[in-house]
N, C-alpha and C positions, 0 to 999 in steps of 0.2 A: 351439130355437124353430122352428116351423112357419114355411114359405115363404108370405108374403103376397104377393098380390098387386103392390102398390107396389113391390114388391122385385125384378120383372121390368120394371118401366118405367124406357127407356135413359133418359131423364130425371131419375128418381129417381136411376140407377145415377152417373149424370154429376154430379150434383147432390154425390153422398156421395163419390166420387171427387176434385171437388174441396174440397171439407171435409176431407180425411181429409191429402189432400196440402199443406194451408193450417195446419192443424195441426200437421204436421211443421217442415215450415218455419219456422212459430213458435216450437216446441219447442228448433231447432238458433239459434235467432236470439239466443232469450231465454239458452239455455244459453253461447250466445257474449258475452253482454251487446253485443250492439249498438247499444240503445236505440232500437230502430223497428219495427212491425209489417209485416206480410208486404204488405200494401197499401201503404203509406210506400213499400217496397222496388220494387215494382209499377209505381209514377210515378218512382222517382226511376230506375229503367232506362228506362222510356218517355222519357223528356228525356235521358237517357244515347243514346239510339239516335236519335232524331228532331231531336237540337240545341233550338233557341228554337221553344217550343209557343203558343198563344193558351192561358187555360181552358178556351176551348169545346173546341179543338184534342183537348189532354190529358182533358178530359171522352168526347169520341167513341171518342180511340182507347183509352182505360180499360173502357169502357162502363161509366163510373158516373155519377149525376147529378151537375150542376156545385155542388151546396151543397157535398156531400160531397167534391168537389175542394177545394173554401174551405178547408174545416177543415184537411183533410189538409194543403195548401199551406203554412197556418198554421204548424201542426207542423214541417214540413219547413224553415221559412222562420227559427223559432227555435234550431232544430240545428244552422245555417249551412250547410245543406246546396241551396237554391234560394235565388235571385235573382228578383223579379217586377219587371218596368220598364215603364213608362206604353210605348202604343202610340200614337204621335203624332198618328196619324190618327182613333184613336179612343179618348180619355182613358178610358172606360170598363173596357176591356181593359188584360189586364196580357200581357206576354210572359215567358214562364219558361224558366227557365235553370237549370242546375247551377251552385252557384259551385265555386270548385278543390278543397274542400272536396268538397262531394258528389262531383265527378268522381272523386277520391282515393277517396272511402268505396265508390263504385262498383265502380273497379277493384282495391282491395281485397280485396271480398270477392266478388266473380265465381268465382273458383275453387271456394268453398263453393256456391254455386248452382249452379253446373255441376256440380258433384257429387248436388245433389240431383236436378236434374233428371236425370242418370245412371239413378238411383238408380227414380226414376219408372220409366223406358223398359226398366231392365235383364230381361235375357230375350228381349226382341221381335226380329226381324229386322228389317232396312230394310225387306221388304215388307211385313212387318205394319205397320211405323209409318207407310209409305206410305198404307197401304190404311186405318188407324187417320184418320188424317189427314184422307184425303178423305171417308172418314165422318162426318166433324166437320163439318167444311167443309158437308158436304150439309147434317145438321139445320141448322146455321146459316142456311144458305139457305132450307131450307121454313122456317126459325122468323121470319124476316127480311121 
């Protein structure tokens, strides 16, 4: 197949990069029967790392809209894997939480993900990952 265009935009390249790693992921998740997608997985380390989230909170730091927090929550919320509790001051809000369940499911299977991400980085130097990094960081910044 001829080199198109599109196929030189770091954008496109990032873009299929991560698809291609969202993919795998899936691939080892589904092969593990987990019973959760790679997004599921996404939020429920983000509450893993951060403790008691707002939605909006878990929406910002996901960068994904708050519907699609809903849903997922939902999901999450039937698995026994999160906790949503009224926020006092404002009924509207919920505050989320891993129950011991999710914490367990977390720690669990962290070893497998640390392998994947391995698995991403392998080959690179520190410097490259460094310098990978702050290239990110940049587009982010002009994108932002």
């Amino acid at each position: 197949m001829a080199n198109k265009e599109i196929e030189s935009v770091i954008l496109f390249q990032l873009d299929i990069t991560n698809k291609i790693a969202k993919q795998f992921s899936q691939r080892e998740f589904d092969r593990l029967k987990l019973g959760i997608t790679v997004d599921q997985w996404v939020l429920l380390k983000i509450i893993d790392d951060f403790g008691k989230l707002s939605q909006i909170e878990l929406a910002q730091t996901s960068v994904r809209d708050p519907a699609s927090i809903t849903r997922t929550l939902d999901l999450l919320e039937k698995k026994g894997f999160v906790q949503r509790n009224a926020i006092v001051s404002d009924r509207r809000q919920y505050s989320i939480e891993l129950t011991s369940e999710g914490k367990k499911f977390v720690t669990e299977n962290m070893v497998m993900v640390k392998e994947h991400r391995n698995k991403s980085i392998a080959g690179f130097t520190n410097e490259e990952l460094n310098s990978l990094s702050a290239m990110l960081n940049r587009i982010q910044q002009n994108m932002n």
